[in-house]
C-alpha positions in Angstrom: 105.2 75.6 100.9 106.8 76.3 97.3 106.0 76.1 94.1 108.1 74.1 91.9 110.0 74.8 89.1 108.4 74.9 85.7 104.9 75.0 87.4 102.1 77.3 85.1 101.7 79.4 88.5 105.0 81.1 88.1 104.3 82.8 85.3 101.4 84.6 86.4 101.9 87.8 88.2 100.1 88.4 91.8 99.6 92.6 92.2 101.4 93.6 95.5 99.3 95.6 96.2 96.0 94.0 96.3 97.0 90.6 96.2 94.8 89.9 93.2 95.0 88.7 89.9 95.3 91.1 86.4 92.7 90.4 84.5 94.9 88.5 81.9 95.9 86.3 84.4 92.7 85.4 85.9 91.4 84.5 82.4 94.5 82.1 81.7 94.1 80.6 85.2 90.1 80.5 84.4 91.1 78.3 81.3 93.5 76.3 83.5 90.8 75.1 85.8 88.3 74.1 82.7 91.5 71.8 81.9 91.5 70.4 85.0 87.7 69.8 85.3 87.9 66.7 83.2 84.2 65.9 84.7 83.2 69.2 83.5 81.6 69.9 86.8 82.8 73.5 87.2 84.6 72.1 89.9 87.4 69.8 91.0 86.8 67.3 93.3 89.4 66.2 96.1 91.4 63.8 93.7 91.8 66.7 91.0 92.9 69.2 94.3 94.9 66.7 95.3 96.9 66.1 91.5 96.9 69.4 90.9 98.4 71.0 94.3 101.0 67.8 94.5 101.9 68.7 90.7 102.6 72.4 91.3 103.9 72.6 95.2 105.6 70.7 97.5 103.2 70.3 100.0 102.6 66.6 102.0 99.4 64.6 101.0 97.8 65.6 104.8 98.0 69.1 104.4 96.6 69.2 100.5 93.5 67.6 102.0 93.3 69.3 105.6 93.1 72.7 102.5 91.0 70.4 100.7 88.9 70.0 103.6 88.8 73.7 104.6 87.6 74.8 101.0 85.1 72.5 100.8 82.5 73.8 103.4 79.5 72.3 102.8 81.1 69.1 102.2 80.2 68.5 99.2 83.2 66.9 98.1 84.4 69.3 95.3 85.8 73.0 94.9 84.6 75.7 92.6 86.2 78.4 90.8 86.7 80.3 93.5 88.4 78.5 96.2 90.5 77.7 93.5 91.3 81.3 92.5 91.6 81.7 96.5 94.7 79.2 96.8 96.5 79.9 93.5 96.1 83.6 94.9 97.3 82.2 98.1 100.2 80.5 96.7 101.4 83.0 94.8 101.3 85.5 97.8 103.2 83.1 99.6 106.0 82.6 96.5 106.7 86.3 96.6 107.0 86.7 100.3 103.2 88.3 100.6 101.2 86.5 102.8 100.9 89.3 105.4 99.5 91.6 102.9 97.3 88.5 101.4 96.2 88.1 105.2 95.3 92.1 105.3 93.6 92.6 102.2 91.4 89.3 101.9 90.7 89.1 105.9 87.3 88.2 105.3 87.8 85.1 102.7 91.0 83.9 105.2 88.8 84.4 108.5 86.1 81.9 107.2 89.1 79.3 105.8 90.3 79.5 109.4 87.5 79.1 111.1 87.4 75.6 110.6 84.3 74.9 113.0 82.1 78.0 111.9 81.2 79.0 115.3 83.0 83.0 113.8 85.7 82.9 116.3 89.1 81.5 115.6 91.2 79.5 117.9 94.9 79.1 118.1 94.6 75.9 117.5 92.8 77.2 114.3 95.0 79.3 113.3 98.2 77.2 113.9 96.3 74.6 111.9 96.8 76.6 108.8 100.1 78.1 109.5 101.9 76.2 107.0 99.3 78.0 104.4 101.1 81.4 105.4 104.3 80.3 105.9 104.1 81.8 109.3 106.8 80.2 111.9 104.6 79.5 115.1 106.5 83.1 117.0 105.0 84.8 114.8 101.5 83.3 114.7 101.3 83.7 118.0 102.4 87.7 117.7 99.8 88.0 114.7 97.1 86.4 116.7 97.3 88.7 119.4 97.6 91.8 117.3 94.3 90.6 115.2 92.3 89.6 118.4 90.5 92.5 119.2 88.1 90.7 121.5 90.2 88.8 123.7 88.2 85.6 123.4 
């Protein structure tokens, strides 16, 4: 997954350290996804995910929507502001080589986009699933699973 060339996303700068937005940023990005709510929904529905993800990254058409899916738990068919900010976060971790630092200091957030059927455990299945959302060859998913499953189950 990579951003590509030119996109708005590279210009914004993700802190190392927490993974997070600077307030500037997250203002600009705020104002980005008013322009893409053309419904003015405070939210963007799977078509608008869709344009928007296959504008900026070069990721396939099944896994915008298997995200797309992910993010919109309740199935209502649209995403607010913040799975938005999740995934631009997300991408951005992932641009600058972050991801295992993303995973570590947004654990919570990352478990429930994993857990894809809400029964609070995580499967390998699950978590291979979403590999190509950290970049995360399936070697190291496997190593990373381990060292985060503290219950054995």
């Amino acid at each position: 997954m990579k951003l590509k060339p030119g996109c708005f996303l590279q210009y914004l700068y993700l802190d190392e350290t927490h993974c997070l937005l600077s307030v500037r940023n997250a203002k600009a990005l705020t104002d980005y996804f008013q322009l893409l709510d053309v419904h003015k929904k405070n939210a963007l529905n799977n078509l608008q995910f869709y344009c928007f993800l296959h504008y900026v990254t070069d990721l396939k058409k099944k896994h915008i929507m298997l995200l797309f899916d992910l993010l919109d738990r309740n199935a209502e068919g649209s995403i607010g502001f913040d799975e938005f900010y999740l995934v631009v976060c997300l991408l951005l971790a992932h641009e600058n080589h972050l991801e295992k630092q993303f995973i570590y200091r947004h654990s919570g957030p990352v478990f429930r986009l994993l857990d894809v059927d809400d029964d609070h455990t995580i499967s390998p299945m699950e978590f291979q699933a979403a590999g190509f959302l950290f970049n995360i060859k399936k070697d190291e998913l496997e190593k990373i699973f381990k060292d985060f499953d503290v219950s054995g189950e």
